[in-house]
C-alpha positions in Angstrom: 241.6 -19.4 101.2 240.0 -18.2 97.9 237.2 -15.3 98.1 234.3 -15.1 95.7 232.1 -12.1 95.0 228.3 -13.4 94.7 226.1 -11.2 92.7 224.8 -8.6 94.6 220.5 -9.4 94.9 219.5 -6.0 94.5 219.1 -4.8 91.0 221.4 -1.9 89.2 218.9 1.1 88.6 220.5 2.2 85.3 220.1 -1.5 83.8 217.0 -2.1 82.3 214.8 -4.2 83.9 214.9 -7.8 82.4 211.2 -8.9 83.6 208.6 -7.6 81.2 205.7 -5.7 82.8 202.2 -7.3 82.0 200.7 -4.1 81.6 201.0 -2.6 78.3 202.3 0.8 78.3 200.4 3.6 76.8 201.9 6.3 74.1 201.7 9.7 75.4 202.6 12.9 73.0 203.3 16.5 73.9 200.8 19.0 72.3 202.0 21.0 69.7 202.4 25.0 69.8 200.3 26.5 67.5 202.5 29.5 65.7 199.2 30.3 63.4 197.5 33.8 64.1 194.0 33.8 65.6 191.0 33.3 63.3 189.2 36.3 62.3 186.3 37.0 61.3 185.7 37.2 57.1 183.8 40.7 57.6 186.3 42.5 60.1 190.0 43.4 59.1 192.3 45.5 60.3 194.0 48.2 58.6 193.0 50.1 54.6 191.4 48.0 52.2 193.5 48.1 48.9 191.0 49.2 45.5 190.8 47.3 42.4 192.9 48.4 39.8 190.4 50.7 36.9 190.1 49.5 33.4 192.0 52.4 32.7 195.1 52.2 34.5 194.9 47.9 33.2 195.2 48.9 29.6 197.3 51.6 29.8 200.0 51.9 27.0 203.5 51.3 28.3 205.5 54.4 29.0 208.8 52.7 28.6 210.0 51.8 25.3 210.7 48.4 24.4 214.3 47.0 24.8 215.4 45.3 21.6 218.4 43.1 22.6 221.9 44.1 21.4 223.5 43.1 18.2 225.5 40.4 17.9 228.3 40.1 15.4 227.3 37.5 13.1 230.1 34.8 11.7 230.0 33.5 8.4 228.6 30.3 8.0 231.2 27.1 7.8 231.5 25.8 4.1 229.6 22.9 3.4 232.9 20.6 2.6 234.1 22.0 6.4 231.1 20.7 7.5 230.9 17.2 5.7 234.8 16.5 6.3 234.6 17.2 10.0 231.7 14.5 10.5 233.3 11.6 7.9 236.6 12.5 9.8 235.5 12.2 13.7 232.8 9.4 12.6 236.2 7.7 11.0 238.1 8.4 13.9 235.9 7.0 16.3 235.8 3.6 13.9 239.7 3.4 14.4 239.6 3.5 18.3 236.7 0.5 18.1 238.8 -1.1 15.6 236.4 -1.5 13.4 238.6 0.1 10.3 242.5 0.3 10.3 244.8 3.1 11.1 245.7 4.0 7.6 242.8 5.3 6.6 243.3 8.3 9.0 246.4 9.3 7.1 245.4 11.5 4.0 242.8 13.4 6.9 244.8 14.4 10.1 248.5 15.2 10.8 251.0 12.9 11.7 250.9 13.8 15.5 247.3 13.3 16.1 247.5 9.9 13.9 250.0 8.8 16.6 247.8 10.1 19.0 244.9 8.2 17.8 246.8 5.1 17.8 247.5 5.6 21.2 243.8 5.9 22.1 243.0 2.5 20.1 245.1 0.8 22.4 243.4 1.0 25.1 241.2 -1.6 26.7 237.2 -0.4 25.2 234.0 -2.8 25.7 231.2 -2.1 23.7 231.1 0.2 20.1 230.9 4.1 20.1 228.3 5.7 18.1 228.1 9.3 16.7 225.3 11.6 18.0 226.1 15.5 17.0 228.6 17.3 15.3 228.4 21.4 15.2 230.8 23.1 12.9 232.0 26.7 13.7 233.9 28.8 11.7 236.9 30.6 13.3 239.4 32.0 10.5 238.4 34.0 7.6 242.0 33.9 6.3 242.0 37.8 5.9 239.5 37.8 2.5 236.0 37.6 3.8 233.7 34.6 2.6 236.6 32.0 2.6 236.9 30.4 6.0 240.1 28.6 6.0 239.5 27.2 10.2 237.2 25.6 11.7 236.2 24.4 15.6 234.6 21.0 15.5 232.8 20.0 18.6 231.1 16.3 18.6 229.4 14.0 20.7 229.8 10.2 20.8 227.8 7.4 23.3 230.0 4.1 24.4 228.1 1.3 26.9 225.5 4.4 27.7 227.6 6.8 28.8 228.3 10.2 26.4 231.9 11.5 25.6 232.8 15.0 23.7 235.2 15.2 21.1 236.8 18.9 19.8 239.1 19.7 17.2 240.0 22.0 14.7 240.1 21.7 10.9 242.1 24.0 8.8 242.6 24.0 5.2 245.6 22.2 3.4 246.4 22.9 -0.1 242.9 23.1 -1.6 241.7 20.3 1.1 240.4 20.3 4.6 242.8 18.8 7.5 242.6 18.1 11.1 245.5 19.7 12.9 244.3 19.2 16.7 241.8 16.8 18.3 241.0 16.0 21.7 238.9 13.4 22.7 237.0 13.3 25.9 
């Protein structure tokens, strides 16, 4: 003999009620606390009423003496050929890692590390070609005489598919011509 459980006819109070009441049911809200002071009156106040400043005390001369900011230690200027090699330079190394101009042309402008290096970087899978947008120029090594830089920091900016990269490096000079001896590329 098999026993069956039948549904038990009276509802289960935490289920909702599957009939829908007729009746629509009406939105009710809780007031709100107001937090704001009492309203007062524009005459009354409480407490001393602050003076207008005199036209004396307005265009009074300053007692303190005016701070002049501190000097700063100028550098010299890069050289203009510091300046011109460090943009044909990146703007040539940029060109090689597109592959839009061949390896070999880096050669007479970097040393034979970062040439291997930049190889390395052309390798790698690109989409779309980079384009220049700032190179700054600093100067870094006055070589002991002053007036002839023989360092530089180069600091650069390049955009690819939108996006902007950095590029640094540092130009020094190399027998009576400029030369990149470290570059990093960003």
């Amino acid at each position: 003999m098999t026993t069956s459980t039948l549904p038990d006819p009276t509802p289960d109070p935490t289920l909702p009620d599957p009939t829908p009441d007729p009746t629509p049911q009406l939105w009710t809200s809780t007031p709100i606390i107001d937090y704001e002071p009492a309203p007062e009156a524009v005459g009354r106040r409480r407490g001393p009423v602050c003076a207008a400043p005199s036209v004396e005390s307005l265009h009074r001369a300053a007692q303190r003496p005016q701070r002049r900011p501190p000097a700063v230690a100028s550098e010299p200027p890069p050289p203009k050929s510091a300046v011109v090699f460090a943009e044909t330079a990146l703007r040539q190394v940029i060109e090689v890692i597109d592959r839009r101009r061949p390896i070999a042309q880096l050669r007479p402008l970097m040393t034979p590390v970062l040439v291997d290096r930049v190889i390395a970087h052309a390798g790698e899978a690109r989409r779309g070609s980079a384009t220049m947008r700032r190179v700054r120029v600093r100067s870094v090594d006055d070589g002991g005489t002053p007036g002839d830089v023989c360092a530089a920091e180069v600091f650069a900016s390049f955009t690819r598919c939108g996006r902007v990269h950095a590029v640094a490096a540092r130009i020094e000079r190399y027998r009576d011509r400029w030369r990149m001896v470290a570059l990093q590329i960003g």
